[in-house]
C-alpha positions in Angstrom: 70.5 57.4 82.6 70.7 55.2 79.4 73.8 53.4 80.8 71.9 52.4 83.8 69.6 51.2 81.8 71.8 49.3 79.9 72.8 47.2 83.1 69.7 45.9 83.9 69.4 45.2 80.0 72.3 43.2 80.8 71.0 41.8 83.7 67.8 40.6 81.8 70.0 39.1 78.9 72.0 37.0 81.1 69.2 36.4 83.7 71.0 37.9 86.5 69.6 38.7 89.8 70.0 42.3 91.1 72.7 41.8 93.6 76.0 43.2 95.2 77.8 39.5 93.8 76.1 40.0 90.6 77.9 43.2 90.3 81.6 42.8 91.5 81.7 39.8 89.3 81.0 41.8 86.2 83.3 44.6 87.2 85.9 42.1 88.7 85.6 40.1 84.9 86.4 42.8 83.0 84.3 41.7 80.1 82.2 44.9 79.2 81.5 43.9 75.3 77.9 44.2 76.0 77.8 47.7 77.1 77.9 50.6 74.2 79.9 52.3 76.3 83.0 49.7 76.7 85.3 49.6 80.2 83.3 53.1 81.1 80.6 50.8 82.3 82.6 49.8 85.1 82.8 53.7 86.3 78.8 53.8 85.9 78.0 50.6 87.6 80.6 52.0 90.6 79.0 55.2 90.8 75.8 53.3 90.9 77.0 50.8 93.9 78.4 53.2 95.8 75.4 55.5 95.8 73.3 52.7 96.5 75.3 51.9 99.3 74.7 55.8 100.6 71.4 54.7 101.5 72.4 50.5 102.6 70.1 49.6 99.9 69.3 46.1 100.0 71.0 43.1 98.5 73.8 45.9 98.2 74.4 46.8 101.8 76.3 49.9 103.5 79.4 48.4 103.1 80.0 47.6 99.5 83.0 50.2 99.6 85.3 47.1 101.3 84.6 45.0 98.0 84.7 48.3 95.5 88.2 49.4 96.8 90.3 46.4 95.9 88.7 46.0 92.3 90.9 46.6 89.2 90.4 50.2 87.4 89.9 49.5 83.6 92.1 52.3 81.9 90.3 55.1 79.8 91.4 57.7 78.1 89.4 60.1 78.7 88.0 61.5 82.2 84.4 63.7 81.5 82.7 62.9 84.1 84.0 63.1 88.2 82.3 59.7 89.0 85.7 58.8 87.5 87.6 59.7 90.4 88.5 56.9 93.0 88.4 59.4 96.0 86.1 58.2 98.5 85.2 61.4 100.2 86.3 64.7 98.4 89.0 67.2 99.8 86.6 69.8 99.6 84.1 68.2 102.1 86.6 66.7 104.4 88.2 70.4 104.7 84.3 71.6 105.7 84.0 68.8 108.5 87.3 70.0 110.1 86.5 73.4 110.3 83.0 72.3 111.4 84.4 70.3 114.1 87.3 72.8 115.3 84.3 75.6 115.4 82.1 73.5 117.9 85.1 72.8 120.1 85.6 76.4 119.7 81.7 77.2 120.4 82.2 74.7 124.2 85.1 76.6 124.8 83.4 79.8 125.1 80.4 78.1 126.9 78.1 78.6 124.3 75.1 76.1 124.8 74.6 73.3 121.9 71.7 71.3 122.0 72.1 67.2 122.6 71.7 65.7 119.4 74.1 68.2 118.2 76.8 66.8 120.4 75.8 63.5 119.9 76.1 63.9 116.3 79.4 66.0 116.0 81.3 63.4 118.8 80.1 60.5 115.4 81.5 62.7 113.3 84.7 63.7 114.5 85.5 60.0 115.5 84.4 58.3 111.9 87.0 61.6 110.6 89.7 60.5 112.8 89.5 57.0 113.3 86.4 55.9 110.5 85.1 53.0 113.0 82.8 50.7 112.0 79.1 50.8 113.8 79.9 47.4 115.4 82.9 49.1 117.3 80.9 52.6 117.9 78.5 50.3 119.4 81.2 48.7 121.9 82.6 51.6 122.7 82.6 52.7 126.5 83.0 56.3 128.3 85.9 55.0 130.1 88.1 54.5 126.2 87.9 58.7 126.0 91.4 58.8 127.6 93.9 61.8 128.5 97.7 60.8 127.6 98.4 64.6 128.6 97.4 67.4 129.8 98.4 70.9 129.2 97.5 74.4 130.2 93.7 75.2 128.7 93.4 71.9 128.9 94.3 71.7 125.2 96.7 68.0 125.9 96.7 65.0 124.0 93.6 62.4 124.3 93.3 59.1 122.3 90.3 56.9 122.5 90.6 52.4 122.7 88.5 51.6 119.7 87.2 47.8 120.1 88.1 45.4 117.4 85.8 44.7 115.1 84.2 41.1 115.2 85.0 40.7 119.2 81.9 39.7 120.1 79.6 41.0 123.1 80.9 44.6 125.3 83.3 43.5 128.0 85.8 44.8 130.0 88.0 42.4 128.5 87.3 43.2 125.2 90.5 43.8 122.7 91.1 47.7 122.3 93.7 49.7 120.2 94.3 53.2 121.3 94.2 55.7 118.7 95.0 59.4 119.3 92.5 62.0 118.6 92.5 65.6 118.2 91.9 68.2 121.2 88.8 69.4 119.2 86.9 66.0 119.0 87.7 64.7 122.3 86.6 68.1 123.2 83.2 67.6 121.5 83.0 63.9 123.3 83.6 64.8 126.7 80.5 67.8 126.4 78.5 65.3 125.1 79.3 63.2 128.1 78.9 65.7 130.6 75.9 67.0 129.1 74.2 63.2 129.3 75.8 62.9 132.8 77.6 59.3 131.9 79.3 57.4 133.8 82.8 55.9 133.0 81.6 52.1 132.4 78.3 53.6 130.7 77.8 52.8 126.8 79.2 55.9 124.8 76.5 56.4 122.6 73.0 54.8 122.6 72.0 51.7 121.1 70.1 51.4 117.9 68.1 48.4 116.3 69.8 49.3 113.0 73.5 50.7 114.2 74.7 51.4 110.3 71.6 53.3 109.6 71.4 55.6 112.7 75.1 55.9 112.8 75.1 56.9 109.1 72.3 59.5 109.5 73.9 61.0 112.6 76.9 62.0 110.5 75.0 63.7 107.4 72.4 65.6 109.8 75.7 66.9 111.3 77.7 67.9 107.5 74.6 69.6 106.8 74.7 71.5 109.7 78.7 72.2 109.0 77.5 73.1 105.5 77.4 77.0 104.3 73.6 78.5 104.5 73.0 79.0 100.8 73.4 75.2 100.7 71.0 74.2 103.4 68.5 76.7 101.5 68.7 75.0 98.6 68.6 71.7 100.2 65.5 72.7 102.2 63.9 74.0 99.2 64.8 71.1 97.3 67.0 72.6 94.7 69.9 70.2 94.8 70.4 67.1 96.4 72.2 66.4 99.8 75.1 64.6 99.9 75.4 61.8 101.5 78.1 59.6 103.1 79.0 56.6 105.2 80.8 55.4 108.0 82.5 53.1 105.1 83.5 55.6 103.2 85.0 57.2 106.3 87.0 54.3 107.1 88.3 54.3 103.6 89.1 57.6 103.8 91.3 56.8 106.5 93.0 54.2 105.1 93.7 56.7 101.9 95.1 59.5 104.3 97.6 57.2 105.9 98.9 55.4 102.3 99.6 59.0 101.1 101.6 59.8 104.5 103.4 56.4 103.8 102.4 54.5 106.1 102.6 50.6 105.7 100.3 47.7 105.1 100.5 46.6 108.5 99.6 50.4 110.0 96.8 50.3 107.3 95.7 46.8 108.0 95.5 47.5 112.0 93.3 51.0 111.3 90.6 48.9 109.2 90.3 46.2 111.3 91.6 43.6 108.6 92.7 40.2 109.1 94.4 40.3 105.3 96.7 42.9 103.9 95.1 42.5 100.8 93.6 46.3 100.9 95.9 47.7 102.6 98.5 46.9 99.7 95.7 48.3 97.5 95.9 52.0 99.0 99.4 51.7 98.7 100.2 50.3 95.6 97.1 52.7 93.7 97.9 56.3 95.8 100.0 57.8 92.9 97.4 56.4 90.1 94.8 58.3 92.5 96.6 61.4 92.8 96.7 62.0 88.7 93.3 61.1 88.6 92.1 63.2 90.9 93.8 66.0 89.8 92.0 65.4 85.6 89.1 64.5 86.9 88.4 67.2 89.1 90.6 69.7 87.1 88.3 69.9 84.4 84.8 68.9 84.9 83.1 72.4 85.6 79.7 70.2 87.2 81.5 68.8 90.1 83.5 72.3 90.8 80.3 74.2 90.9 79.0 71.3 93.3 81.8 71.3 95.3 82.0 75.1 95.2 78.9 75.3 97.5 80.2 73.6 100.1 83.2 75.8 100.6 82.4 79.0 101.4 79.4 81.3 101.7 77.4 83.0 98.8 78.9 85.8 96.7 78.7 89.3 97.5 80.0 92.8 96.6 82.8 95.2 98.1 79.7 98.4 98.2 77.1 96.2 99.6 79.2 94.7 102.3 79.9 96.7 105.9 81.3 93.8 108.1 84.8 92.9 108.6 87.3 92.5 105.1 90.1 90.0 105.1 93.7 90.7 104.0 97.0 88.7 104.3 100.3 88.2 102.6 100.4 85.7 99.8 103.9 85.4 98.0 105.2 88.4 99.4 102.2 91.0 98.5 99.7 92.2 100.6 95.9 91.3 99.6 92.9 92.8 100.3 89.2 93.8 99.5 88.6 90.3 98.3 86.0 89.4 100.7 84.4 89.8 103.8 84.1 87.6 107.1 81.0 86.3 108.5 82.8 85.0 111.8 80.7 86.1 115.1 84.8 86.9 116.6 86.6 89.9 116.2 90.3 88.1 115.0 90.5 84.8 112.6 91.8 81.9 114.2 93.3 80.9 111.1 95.4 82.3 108.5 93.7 85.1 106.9 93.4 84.8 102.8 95.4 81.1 102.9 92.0 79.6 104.3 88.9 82.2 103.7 88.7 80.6 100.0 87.3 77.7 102.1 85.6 78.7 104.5 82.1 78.6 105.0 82.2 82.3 106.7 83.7 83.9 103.9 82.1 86.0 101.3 83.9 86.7 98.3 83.8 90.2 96.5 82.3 89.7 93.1 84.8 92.5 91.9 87.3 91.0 93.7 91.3 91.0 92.7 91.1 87.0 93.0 93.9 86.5 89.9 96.2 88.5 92.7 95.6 85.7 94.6 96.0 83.0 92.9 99.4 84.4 91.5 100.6 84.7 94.9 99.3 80.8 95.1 101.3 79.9 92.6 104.3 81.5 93.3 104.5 79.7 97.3 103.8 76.3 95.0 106.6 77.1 93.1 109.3 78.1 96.0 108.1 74.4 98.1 108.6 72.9 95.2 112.1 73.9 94.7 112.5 73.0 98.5 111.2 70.3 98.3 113.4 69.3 95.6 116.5 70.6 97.3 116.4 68.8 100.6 114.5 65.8 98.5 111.7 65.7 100.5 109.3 64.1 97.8 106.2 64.3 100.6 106.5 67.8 101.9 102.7 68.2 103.2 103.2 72.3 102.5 102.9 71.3 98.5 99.8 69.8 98.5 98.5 72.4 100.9 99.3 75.0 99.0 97.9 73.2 95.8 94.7 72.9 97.6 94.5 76.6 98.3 94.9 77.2 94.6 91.7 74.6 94.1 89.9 76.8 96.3 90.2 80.3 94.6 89.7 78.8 91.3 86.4 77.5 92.8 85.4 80.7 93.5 86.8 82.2 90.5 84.3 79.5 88.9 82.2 80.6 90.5 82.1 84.3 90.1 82.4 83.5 86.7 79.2 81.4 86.3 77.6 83.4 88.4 75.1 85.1 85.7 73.3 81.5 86.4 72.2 82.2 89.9 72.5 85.6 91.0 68.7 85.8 91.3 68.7 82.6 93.4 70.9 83.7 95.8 69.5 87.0 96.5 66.4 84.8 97.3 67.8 82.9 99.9 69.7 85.3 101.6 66.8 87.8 101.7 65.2 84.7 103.8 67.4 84.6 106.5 
């Protein structure tokens, strides 16, 4: 708190109005000599900015992330605290929205009824995941851009959607489009929410709002909560921690992040944001390996944003006596594993890879006794073997690495977990008991 203080000490000094400019020219200047605490002030007033932008504070706006991305990161030497980290949306939260989004497509599928706003606020979702529109294109978009390239048996084919340029002006049927694929599961979730509203193919896709980047922004978060675990929308509703919130910026971003690590070029990049400039685009690409290694100290270490993180990928903690549903085993480097956990699913089989993705999963409870360390052996091991592939056939961007690494983030999470767990036990009892 102090450090925010000392910005609008340094706001007074220099007579500086509380502004977005105001801002990106002191973190754009470099000149942080006022500040006790030297170039980390940049980290603080960034984390400041972009949680102002959460909520499109004014004289800050909703989309302060396009003028934070392409700023300069001072060097430190040390990295304490996770507001360090340049990663828009965290790999714990994007993994969450996926499954999310692949268990509504799953819930249509088997007819199950969801209410309205629930579609309209998934079909938001899973197109700001994929695609990370801004709201001036989700507000041009028509029925008639939902497309199917192909179609295959369960109707599982390939769809893409014709997102409007940004800046294009008014809705016409001349209006500039690129076509961007999108998964079965989204376009899934779009064409219930279509059927459900009974629109027409030159009908506005979604409603329209007097402020699109507020409504837009709201639609997404009412839906992460909702793809949240329960112990988290407890403690939310009772006011225990605060809800996290993100933007259709951050998603664009995102995006733009996603396709510099796949290699893709400024141009690609460029075209997906909508710019004019490769300016950013070059950014992403130029900064993904700095990214990477400070990702992986920054959220290798700090115990805070692992705890946080830890509540939003999987359910609460149990125990191998208390629990009579269904246990989960697998093979992990070459060993079978089980009496780790049990699943929550409402479905007799997993449609994923049993073990490999419970440590995610929001229907997973973990035995408190559990043989984790087997686990994460086994983890380690696979990482070991792609590497050596990888190596080998000189494939420096196998996508099995930094899966498997993933996996590993999520058993230490609930390894964390388990181990901090004298903290709460009492707390989650409490909720649980609830439902």
């Amino acid at each position: 708190m102090k450090r925010i203080k000392d910005l609008f000490s340094w706001l007074e000094v220099n007579e500086s109005p509380f502004k977005k400019k105001t801002f990106l020219e002191l973190m754009d200047g470099g000149d942080f000599s006022f500040f006790s605490y030297g170039n980390g002030q940049f980290y603080v007033t960034l984390f400041m900015l972009r949680t102002l932008g959460t909520i499109d504070f004014p004289l800050i706006g909703e989309s302060v992330e396009d003028d934070l991305v392409i700023l300069n990161r001072p060097c430190r030497n040390t990295f304490d605290i996770y507001q360090d980290t340049n990663n828009v949306i965290a790999p714990e939260t994007l993994t969450m929205i996926l499954r999310g989004l692949w268990s509504k497509s799953e819930d249509i599928d088997k007819g199950r009824s969801i209410p309205n706003r629930e579609l309209l606020d998934s079909s938001v979702l899973g197109l700001s995941y994929v695609a990370g529109p801004r709201p001036s294109q989700f507000d041009k978009l028509k029925v008639g851009d939902i497309k199917t390239d192909v179609t295959k048996k369960k109707n599982k084919g390939r769809y893409a959607i014709a997102i409007p340029y940004a800046k294009k002006g008014k809705l016409t049927d001349e209006t500039e489009r690129m076509d961007i694929a999108i998964p079965y599961e989204v376009a899934n979730i779009i064409f219930a929410y279509i059927k459900e509203n009974k629109l027409e193919t030159d009908d506005k896709l979604f409603p329209s709002y007097a402020c699109s980047t507020q409504s837009f922004n709201q639609a997404i978060n009412r839906q992460i909560l909702k793809f949240s675990p329960e112990i988290y929308q407890r403690l939310v509703k009772l006011k225990l921690v605060d809800v996290i919130r993100l933007t259709l910026t951050q998603f664009r971003h995102n995006a733009a992040h996603s396709m510099a690590m796949s290699g893709a070029s400024a141009d690609d990049i460029a075209f997906i944001l909508g710019h004019s400039s490769k300016v950013v685009a070059r950014h992403y690409i130029m900064a993904t390996p700095q990214l990477a290694r400070v990702r992986y100290r920054a959220l290798g270490i700090n115990a805070t944003w692992q705890n946080m993180m830890s509540l939003l990928s999987f359910g609460g903690l149990t125990s191998a006596s208390k629990w009579h549903g269904r246990k989960v085993a697998g093979i992990i480097g070459g060993q079978l594993i089980c009496n780790i956990g049990g699943c929550n699913r409402n479905c007799d089989k997993c449609p994923f890879s049993e073990v490999r993705t419970c440590y995610s999963c929001i229907y997973f409870r973990p035995f408190i006794e559990g043989n984790h360390k087997q686990v994460l052996y086994g983890i380690q091991k696979e990482i070991i073997l792609a590497v050596k592939l990888s190596d080998d056939i000189g494939d420096s961007r196998n996508p099995v690495v930094n899966l498997l690494v993933q996996i590993k983030e999520d058993v230490l999470a609930v390894m964390k977990r388990i181990e901090n767990r004298i903290d709460f036990p009492a707390t989650e009892a409490h909720l649980y008991s609830k439902g």
